[in-house]
TIRO-2110 file (N, C-alpha, C; in Angstrom, 1 decimal):
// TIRO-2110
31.4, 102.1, 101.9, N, 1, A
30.7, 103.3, 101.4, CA, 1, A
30.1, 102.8, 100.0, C, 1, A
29.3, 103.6, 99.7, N, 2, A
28.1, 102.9, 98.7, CA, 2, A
27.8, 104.5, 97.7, C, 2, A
27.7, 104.3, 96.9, N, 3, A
27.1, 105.5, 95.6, CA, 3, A
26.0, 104.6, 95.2, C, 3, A
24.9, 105.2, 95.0, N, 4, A
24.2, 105.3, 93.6, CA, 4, A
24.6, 105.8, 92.4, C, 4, A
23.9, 105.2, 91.5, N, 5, A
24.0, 105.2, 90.3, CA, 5, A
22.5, 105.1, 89.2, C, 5, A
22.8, 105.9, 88.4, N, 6, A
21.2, 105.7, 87.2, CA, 6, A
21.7, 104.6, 86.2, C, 6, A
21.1, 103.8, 85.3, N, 7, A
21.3, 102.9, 84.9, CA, 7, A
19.4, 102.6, 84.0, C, 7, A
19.7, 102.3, 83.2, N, 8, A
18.5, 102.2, 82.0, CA, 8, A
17.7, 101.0, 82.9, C, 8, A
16.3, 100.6, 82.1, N, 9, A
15.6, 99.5, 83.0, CA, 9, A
16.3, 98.0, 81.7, C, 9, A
17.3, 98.3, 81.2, N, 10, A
17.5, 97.4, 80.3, CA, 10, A
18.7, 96.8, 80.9, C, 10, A
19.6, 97.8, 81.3, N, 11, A
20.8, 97.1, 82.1, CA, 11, A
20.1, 96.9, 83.0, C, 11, A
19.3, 97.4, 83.8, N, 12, A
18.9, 97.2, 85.4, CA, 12, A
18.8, 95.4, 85.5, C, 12, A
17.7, 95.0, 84.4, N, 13, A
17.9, 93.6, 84.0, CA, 13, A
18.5, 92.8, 83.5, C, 13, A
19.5, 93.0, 83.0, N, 14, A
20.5, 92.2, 82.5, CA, 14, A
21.5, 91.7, 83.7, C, 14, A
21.8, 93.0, 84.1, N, 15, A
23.0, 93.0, 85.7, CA, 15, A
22.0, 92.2, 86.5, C, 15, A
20.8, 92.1, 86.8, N, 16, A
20.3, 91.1, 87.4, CA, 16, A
19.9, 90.1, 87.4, C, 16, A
20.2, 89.9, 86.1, N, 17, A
19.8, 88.4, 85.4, CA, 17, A
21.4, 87.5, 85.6, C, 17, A
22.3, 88.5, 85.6, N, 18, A
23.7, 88.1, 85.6, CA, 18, A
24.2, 87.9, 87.4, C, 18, A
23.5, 88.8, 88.1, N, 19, A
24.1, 88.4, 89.6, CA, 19, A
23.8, 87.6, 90.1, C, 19, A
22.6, 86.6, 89.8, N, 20, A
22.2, 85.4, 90.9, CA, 20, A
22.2, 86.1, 92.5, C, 20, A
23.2, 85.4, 93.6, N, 21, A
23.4, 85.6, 94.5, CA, 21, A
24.1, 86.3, 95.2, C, 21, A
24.9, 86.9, 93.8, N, 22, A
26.2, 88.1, 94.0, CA, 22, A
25.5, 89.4, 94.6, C, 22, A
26.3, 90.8, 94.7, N, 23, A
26.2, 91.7, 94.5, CA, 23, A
26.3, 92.4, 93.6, C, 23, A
25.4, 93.6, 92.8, N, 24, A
25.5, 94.4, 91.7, CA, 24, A
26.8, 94.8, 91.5, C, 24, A
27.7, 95.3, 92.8, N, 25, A
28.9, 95.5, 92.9, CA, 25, A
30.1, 93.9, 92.2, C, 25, A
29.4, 93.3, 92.6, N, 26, A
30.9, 92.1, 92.6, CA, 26, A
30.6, 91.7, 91.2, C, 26, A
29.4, 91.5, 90.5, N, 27, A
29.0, 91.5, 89.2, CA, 27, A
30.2, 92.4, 88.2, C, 27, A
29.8, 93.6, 88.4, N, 28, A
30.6, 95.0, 88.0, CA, 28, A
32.0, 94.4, 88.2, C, 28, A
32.4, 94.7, 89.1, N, 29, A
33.7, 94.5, 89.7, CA, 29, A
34.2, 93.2, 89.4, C, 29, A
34.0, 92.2, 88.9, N, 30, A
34.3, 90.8, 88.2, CA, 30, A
34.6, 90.8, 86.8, C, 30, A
33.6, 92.1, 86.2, N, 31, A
34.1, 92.4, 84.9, CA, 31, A
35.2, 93.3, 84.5, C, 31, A
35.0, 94.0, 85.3, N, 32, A
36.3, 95.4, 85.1, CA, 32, A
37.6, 94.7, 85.8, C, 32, A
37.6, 92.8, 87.2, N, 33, A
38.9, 93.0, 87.4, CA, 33, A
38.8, 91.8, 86.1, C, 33, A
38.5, 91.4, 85.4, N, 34, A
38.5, 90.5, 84.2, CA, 34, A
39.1, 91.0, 82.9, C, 34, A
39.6, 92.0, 83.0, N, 35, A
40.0, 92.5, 81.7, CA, 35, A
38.3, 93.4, 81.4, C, 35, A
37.8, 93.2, 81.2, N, 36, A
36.6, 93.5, 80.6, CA, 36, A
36.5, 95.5, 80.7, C, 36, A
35.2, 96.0, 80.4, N, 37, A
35.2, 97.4, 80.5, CA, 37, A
34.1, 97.5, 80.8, C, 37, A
33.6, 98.4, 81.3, N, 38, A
32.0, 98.6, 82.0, CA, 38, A
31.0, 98.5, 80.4, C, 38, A
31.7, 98.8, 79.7, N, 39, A
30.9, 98.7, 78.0, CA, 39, A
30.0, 97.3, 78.0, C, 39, A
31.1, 96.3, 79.0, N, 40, A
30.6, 94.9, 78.5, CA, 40, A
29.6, 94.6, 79.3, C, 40, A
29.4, 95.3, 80.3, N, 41, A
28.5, 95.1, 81.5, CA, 41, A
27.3, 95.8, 81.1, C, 41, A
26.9, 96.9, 80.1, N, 42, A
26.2, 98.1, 79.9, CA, 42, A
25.8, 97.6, 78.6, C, 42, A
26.0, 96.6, 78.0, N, 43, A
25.9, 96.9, 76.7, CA, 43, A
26.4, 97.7, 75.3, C, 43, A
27.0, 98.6, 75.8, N, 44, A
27.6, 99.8, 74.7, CA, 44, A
28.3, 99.2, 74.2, C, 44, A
29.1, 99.9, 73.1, N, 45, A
30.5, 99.5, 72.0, CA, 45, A
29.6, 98.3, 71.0, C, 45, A
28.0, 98.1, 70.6, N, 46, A
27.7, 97.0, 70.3, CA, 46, A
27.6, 97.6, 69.0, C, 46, A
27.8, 98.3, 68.5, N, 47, A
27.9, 99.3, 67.1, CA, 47, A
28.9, 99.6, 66.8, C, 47, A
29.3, 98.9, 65.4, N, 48, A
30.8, 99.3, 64.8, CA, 48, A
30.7, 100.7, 64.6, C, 48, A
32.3, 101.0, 64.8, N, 49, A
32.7, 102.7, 64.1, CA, 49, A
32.1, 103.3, 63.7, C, 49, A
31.7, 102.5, 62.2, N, 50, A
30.5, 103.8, 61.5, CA, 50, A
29.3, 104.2, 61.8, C, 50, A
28.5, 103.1, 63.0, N, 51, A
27.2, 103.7, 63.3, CA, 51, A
26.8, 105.0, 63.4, C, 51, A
27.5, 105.2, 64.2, N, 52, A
26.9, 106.8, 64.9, CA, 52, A
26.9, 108.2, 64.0, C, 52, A
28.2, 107.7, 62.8, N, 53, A
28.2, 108.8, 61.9, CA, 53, A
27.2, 108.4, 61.0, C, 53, A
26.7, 106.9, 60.4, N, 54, A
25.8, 106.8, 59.9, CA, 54, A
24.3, 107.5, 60.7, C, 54, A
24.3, 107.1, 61.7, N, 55, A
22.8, 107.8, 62.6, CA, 55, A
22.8, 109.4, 62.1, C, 55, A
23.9, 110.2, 62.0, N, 56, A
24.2, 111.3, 62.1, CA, 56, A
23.8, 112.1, 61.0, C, 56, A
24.3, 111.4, 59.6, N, 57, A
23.8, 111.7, 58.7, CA, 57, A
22.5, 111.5, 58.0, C, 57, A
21.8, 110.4, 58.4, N, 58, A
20.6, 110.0, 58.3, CA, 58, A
19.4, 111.2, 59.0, C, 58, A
19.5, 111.4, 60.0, N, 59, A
19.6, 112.5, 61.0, CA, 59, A
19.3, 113.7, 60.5, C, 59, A
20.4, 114.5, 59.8, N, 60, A
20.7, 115.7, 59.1, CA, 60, A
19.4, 115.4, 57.7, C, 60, A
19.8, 114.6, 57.1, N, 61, A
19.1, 114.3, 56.1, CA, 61, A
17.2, 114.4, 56.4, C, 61, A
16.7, 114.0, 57.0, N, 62, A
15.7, 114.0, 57.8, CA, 62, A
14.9, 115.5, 58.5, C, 62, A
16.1, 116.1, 59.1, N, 63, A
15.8, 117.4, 59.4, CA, 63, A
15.4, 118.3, 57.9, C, 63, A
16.6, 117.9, 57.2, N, 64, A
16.4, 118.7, 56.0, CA, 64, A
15.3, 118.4, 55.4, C, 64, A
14.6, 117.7, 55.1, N, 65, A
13.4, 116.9, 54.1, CA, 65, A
12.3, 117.9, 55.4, C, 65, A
12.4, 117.7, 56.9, N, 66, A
11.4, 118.4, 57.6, CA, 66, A
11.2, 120.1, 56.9, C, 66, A
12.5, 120.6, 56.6, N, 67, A
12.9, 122.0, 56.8, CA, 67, A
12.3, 121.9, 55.5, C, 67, A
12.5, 121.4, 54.7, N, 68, A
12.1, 121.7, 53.0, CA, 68, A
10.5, 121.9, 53.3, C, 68, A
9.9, 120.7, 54.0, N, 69, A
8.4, 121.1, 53.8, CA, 69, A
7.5, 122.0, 54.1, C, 69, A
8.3, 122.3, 55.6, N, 70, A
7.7, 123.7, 56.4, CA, 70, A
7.9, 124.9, 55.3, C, 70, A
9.1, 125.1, 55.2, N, 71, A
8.9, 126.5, 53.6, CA, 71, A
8.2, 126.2, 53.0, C, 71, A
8.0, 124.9, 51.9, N, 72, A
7.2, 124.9, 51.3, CA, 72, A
5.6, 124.9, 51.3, C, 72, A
5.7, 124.7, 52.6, N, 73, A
4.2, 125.2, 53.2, CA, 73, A
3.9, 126.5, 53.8, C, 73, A
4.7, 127.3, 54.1, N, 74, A
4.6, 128.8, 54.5, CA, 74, A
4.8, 129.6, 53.1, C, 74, A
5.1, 128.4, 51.9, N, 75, A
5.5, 129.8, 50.1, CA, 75, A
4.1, 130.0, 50.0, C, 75, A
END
């Protein structure tokens, strides 16, 4: 039995740069029975802890500087 799956065109290429003659599956499935986590196969987790609250705040900050101008352009 078989699923699809969506997958970025960035992993698309990497997982195929990585299977040679394998299957996408046994690629996968070599990492996850290796100890590993689909993270390492996907790319993710490549951003320490703080990233994302850094993204976040940067973010907010950004919106606000938007928000300030629009008022200041409707006073």
């Amino acid at each position: 039995m078989s699923k699809n799956i969506a997958i970025s065109d960035d992993v698309y290429r990497r997982l195929k740069r990585e299977k040679g003659d394998r299957s996408f599956s046994e690629v996968i499935a070599e990492k996850l029975d290796g100890g590993g986590e689909i993270a390492d196969v996907t790319g993710q987790g490549i951003f320490d802890a703080k990233t994302p609250d850094d993204v976040a705040d940067e973010i907010e900050q950004l919106s606000e500087g938007t928000m300030n101008r629009m008022t200041d352009e409707t006073l």
